[in-house]
Structures are given as C-alpha cells and as structure tokens.
GUTIDREN-958869 format. One line per 3 residues: number of its first residue (from 0); their letters; for each residue y, z, x of N, C-alpha, C, O, CB. Coordinates in pm, 1 decimal. Glycine has a CB too. Layout:
N
NUM) a) Y/Z/X/Y/Z/X/Y/Z/X/Y/Z/X/Y/Z/X | ...
END
This chain:
107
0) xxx) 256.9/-54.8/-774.6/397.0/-69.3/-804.5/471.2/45.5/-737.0/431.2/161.0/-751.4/422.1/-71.7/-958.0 | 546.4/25.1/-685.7/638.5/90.4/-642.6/774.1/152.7/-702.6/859.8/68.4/-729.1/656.0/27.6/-567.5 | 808.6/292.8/-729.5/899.6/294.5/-824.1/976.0/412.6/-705.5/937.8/441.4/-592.1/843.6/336.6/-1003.9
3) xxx) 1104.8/467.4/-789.3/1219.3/539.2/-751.1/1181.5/723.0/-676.4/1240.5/794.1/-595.1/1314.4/538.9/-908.3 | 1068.8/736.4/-749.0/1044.2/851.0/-738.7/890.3/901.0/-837.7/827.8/833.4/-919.5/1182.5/912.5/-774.9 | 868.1/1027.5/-795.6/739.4/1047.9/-826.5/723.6/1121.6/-971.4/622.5/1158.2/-1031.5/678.7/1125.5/-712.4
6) xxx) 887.8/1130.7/-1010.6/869.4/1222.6/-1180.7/923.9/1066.3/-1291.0/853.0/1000.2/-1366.9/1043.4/1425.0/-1205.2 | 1030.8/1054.3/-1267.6/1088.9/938.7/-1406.7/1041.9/840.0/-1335.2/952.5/788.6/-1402.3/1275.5/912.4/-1459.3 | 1052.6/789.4/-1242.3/1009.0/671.2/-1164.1/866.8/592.6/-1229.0/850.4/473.2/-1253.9/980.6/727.8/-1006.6
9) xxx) 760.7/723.4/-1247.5/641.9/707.8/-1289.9/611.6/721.2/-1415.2/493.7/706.0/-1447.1/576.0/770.9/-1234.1 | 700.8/749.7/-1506.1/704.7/818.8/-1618.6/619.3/939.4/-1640.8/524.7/949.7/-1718.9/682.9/736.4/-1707.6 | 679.8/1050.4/-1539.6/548.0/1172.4/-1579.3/705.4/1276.0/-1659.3/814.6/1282.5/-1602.8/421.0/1283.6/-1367.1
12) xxx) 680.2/1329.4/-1766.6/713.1/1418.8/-1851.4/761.3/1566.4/-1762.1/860.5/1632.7/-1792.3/586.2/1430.8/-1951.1 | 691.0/1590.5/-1676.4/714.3/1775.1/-1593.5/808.1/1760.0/-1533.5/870.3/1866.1/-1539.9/604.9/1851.0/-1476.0 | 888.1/1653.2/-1444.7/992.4/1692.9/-1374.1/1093.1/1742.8/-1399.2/1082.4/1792.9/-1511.1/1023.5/1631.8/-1327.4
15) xxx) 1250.3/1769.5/-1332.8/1352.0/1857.2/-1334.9/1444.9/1783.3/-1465.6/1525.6/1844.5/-1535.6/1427.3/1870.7/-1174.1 | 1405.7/1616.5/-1479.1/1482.0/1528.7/-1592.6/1365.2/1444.1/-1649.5/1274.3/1403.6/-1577.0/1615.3/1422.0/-1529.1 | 1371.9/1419.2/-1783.2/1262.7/1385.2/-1885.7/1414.1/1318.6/-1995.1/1490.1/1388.0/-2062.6/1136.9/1561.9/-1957.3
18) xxx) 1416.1/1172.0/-1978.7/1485.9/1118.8/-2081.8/1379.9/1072.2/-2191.5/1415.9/1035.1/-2303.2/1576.8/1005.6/-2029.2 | 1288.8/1075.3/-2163.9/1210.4/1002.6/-2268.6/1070.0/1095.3/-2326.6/1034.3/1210.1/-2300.3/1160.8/852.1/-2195.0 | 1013.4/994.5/-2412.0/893.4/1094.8/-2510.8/764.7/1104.5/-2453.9/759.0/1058.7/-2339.8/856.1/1032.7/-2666.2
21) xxx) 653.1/1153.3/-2502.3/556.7/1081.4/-2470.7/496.8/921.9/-2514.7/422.0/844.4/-2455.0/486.5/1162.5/-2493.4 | 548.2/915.9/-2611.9/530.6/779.1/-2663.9/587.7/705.6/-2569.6/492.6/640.9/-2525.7/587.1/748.8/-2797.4 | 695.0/669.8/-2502.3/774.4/581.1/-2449.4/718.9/617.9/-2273.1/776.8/537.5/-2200.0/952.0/609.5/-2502.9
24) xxx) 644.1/695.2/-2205.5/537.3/708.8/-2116.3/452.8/642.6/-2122.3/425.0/583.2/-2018.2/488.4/800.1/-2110.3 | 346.0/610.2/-2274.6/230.0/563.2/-2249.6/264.1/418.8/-2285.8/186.8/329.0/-2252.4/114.6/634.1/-2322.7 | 384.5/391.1/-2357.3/398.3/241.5/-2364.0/414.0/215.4/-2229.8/330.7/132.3/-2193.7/515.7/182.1/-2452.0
27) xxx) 482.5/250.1/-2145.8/556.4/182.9/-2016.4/414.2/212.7/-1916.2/386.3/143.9/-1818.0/736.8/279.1/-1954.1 | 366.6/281.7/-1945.0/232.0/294.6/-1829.8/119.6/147.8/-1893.2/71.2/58.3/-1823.9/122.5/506.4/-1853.5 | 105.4/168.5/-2045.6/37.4/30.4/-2108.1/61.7/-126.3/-2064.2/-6.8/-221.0/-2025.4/78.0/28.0/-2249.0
30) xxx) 214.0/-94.9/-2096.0/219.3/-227.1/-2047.0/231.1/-282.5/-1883.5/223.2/-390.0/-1824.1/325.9/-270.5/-2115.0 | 255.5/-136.7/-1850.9/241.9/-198.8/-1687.7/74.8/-241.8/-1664.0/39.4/-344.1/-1605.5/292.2/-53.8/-1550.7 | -9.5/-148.6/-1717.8/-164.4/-164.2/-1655.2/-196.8/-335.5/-1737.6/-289.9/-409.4/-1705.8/-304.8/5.7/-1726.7
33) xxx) -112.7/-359.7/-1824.6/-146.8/-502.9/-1916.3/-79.7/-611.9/-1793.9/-126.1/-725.8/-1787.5/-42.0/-513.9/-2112.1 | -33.9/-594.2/-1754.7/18.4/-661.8/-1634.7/-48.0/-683.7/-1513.3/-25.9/-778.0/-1437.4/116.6/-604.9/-1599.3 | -134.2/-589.5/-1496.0/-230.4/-561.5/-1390.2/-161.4/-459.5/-1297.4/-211.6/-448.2/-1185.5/-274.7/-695.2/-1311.7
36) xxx) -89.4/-408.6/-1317.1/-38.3/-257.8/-1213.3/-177.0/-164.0/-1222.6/-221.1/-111.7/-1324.9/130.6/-141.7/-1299.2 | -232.0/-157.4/-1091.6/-315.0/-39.8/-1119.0/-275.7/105.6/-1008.2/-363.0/186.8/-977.7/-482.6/-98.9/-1097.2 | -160.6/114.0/-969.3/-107.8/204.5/-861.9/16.4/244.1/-856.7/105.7/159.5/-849.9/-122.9/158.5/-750.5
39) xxx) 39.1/350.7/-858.4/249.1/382.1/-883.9/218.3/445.8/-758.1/121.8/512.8/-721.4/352.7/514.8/-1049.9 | 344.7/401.2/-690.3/332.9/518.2/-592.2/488.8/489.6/-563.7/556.1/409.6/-628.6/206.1/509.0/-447.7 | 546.7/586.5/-430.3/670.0/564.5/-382.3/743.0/543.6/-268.4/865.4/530.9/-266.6/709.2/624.7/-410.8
42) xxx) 644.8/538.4/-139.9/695.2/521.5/-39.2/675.9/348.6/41.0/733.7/315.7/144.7/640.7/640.1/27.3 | 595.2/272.6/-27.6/532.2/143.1/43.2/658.7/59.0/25.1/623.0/-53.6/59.6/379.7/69.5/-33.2 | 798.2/53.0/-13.6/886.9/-33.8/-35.5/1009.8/15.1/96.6/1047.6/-59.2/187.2/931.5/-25.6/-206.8
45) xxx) 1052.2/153.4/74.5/1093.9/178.3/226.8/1024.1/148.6/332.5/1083.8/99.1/428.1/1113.7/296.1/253.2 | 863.6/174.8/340.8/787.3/175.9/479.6/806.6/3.6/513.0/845.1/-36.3/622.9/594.1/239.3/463.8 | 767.6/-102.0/380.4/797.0/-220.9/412.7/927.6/-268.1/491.7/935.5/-337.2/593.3/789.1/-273.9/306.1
48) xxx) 1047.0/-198.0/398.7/1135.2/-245.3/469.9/1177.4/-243.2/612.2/1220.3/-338.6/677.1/1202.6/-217.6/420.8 | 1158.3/-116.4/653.0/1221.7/-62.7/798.2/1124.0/-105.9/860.1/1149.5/-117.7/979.9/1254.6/96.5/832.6 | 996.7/-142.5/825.3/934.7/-227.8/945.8/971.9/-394.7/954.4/930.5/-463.8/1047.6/766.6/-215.3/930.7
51) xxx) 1057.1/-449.7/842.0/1027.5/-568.9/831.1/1202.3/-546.4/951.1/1234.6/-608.3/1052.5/998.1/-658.5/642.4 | 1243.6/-481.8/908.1/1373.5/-484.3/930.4/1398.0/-472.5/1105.0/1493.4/-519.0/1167.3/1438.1/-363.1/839.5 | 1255.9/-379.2/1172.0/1257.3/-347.3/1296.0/1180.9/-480.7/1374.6/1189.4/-508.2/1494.2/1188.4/-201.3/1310.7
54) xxx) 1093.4/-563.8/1254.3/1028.7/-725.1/1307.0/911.6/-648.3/1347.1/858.0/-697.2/1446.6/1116.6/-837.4/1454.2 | 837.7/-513.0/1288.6/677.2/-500.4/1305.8/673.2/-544.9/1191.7/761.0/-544.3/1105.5/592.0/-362.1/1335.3 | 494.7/-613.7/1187.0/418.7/-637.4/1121.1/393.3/-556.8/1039.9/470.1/-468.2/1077.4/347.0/-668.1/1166.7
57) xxx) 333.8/-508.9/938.0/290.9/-374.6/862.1/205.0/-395.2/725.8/240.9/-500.2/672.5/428.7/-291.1/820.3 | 144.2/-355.8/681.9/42.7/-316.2/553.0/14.0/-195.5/486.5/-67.4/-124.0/544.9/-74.7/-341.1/580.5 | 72.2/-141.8/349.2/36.0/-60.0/289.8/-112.9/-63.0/208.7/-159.3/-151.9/137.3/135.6/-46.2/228.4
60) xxx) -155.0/34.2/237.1/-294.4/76.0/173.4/-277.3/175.7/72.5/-238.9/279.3/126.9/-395.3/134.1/276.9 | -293.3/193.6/-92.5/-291.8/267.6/-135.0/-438.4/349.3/-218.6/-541.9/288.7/-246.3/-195.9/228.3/-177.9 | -413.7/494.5/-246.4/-511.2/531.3/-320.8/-500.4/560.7/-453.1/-396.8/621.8/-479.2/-556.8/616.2/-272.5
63) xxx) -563.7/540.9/-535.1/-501.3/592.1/-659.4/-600.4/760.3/-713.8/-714.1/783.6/-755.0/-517.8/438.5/-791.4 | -504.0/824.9/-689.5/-565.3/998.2/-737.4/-619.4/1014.1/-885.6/-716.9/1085.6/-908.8/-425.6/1125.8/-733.4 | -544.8/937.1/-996.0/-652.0/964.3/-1117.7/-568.4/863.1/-1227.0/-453.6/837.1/-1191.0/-668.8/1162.0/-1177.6
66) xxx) -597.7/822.9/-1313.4/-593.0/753.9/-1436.2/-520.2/777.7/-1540.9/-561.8/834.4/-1641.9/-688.8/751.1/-1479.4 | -379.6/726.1/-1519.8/-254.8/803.8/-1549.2/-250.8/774.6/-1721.8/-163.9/817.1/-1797.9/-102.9/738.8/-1449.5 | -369.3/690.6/-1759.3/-353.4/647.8/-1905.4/-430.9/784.2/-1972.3/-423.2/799.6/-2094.2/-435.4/477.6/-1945.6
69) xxx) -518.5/899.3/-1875.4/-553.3/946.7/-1952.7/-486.7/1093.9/-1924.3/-530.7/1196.7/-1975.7/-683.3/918.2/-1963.8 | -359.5/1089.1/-1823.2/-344.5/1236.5/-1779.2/-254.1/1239.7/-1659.4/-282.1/1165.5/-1565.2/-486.8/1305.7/-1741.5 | -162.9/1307.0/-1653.7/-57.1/1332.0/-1519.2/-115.2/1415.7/-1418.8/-101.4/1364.0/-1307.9/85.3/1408.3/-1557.2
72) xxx) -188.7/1550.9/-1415.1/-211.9/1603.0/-1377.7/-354.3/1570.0/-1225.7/-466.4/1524.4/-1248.1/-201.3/1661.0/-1486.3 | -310.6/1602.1/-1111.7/-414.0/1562.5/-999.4/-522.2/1765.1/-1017.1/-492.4/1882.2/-993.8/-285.7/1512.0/-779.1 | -627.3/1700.9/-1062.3/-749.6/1837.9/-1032.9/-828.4/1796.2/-920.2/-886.7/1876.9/-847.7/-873.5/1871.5/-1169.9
75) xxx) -830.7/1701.5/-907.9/-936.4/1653.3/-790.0/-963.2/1778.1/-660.6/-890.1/1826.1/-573.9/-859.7/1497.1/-708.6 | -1103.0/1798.1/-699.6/-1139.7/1878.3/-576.7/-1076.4/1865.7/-436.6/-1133.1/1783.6/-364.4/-1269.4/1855.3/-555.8 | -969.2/1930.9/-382.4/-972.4/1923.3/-235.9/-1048.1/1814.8/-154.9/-995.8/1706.1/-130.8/-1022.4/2040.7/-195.2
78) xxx) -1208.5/1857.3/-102.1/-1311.2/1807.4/-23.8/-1288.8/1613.5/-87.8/-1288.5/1517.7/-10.5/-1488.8/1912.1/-67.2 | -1272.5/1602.8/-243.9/-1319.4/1455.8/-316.8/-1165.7/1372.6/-270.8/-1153.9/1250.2/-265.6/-1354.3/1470.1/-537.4 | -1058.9/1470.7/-241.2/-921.2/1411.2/-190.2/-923.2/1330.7/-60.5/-906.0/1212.9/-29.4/-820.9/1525.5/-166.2
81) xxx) -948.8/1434.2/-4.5/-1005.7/1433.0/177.1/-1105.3/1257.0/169.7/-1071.0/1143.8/203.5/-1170.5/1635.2/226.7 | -1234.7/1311.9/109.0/-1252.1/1134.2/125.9/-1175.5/1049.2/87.0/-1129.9/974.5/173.6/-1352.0/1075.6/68.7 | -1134.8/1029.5/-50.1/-1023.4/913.8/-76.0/-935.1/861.4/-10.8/-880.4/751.5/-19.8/-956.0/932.1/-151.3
84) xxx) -917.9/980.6/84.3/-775.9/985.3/235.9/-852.1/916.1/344.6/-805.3/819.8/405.4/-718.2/1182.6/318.4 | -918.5/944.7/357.7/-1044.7/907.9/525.7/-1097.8/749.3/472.0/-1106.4/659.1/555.3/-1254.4/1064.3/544.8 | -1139.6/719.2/294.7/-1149.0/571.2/321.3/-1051.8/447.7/394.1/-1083.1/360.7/475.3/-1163.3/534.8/206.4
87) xxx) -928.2/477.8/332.3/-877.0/335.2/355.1/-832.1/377.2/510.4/-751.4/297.1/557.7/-737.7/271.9/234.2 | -859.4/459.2/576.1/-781.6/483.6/700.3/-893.6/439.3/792.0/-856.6/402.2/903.4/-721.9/644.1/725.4 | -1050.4/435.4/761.3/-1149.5/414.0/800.3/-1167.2/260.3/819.2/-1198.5/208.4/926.4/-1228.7/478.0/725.7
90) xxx) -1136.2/173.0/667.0/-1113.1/76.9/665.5/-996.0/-24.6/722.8/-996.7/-144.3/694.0/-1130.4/85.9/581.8 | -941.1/8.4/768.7/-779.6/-24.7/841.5/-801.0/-20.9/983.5/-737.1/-95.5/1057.7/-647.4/97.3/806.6 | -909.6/83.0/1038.7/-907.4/107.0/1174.2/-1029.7/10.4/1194.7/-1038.3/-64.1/1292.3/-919.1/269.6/1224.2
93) xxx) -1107.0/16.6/1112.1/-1262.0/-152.1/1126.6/-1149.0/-291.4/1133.0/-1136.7/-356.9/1236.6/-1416.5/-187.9/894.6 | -1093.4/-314.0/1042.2/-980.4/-444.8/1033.8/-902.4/-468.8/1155.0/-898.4/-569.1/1226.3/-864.8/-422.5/919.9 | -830.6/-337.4/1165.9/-781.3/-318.6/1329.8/-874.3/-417.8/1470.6/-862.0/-516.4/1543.3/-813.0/-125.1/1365.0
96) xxx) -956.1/-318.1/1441.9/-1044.6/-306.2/1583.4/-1089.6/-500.0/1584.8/-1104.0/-566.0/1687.7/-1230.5/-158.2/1559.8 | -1102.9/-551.2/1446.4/-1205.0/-656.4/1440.5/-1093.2/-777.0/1477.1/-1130.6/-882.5/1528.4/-1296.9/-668.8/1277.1 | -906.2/-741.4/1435.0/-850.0/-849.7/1473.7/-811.4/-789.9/1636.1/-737.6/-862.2/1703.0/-722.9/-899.1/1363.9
99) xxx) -847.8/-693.8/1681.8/-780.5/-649.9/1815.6/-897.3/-679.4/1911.5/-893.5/-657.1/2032.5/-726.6/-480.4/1821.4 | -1021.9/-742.1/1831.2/-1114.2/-739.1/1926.7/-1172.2/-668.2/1994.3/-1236.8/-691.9/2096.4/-1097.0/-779.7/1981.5 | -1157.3/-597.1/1953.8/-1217.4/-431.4/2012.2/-1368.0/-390.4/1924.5/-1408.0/-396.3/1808.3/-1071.6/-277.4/1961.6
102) xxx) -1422.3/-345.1/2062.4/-1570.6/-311.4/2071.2/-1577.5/-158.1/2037.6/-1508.5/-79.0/2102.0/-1636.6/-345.8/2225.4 | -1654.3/-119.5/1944.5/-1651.5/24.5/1888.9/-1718.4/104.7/2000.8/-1673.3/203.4/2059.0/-1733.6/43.0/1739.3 | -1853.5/32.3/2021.9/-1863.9/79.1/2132.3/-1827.5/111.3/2299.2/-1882.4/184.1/2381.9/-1914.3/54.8/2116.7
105) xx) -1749.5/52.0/2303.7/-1673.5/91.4/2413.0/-1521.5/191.4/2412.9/-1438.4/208.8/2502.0/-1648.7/-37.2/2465.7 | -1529.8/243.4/2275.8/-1430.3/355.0/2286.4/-1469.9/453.2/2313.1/-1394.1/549.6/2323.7/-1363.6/383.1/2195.1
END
C-alpha cells in the first residue's frame, strides 16, 4: 500500500505530528493486514505515475524491513539489509534478461 508519507501515512507514533493513539495504529495496521496489505511504503504511486505519464512501461518491487504489527522500529543488521536490497534487484535483472532475451553468458 502506498500511503502519503513515512510517519502518519503509516501510522508510526515518532514523527514531527502524531494525531492519534496507539490503539488507533494497531487497529488501522490490523485491519489493513485483514485485507491482505502486507507492505506500506511511499514512493511506488509517484514512480507509477510519471512513468505512466512519460508512456514507459514500469514495475515496482517492494521489500518489507520488519513486521509493523509487532514494532516501528528497523534494527536489522546492516549486512541482513544489503541482502534484502540485492534480492529483488537480482530478481528483476533474471526477468529482464529472460524477456530481453539476453544470454547471461554473453555479458
């Protein structure tokens, strides 16, 4: 899901404005995951647009950093980030190559 921003947008409590409780966080995170939302993030609705708008093709890939039902906070080791980053970019460039027809070995 795509929302406004990365503090109220998502319902995280730390940012510069907090209209709401914690109670009214974990409802709105509940019922989104009851819905099947499993990803907040904030940039895949601009990136869609200005490509749809320029007539490229385009696909967002997202990662999800940690399990917002149990915690706002990202600890994730550095090094465990880095992979999460290198999968889907790994996977995108195999998809690539396989509709571009392109031979791995010949790069």
């Amino acid at each position: 899901m795509c929302t406004l921003d990365f503090y109220e947008g998502q319902a995280r409590l730390d940012g510069a404005f907090c209209d709401y409780t914690e109670n009214d966080k974990m409802e709105y995170l509940q019922n989104a995951y009851a819905q099947g939302i499993r990803n907040i993030e904030m940039e895949s609705l601009c990136f869609a647009a200005m490509c749809h708008h320029a007539g490229i093709k385009s696909a967002v890939v997202c990662v999800t950093l940690l399990d917002r039902l149990k915690g706002d906070q990202v600890n994730t080791p550095h090094e465990i980030m880095e992979e999460w980053q290198d999968r889907p970019q790994t996977i995108v460039a195999r998809y690539m190559r396989k509709m571009l027809q392109i031979d791995v070995q010949t790069i």
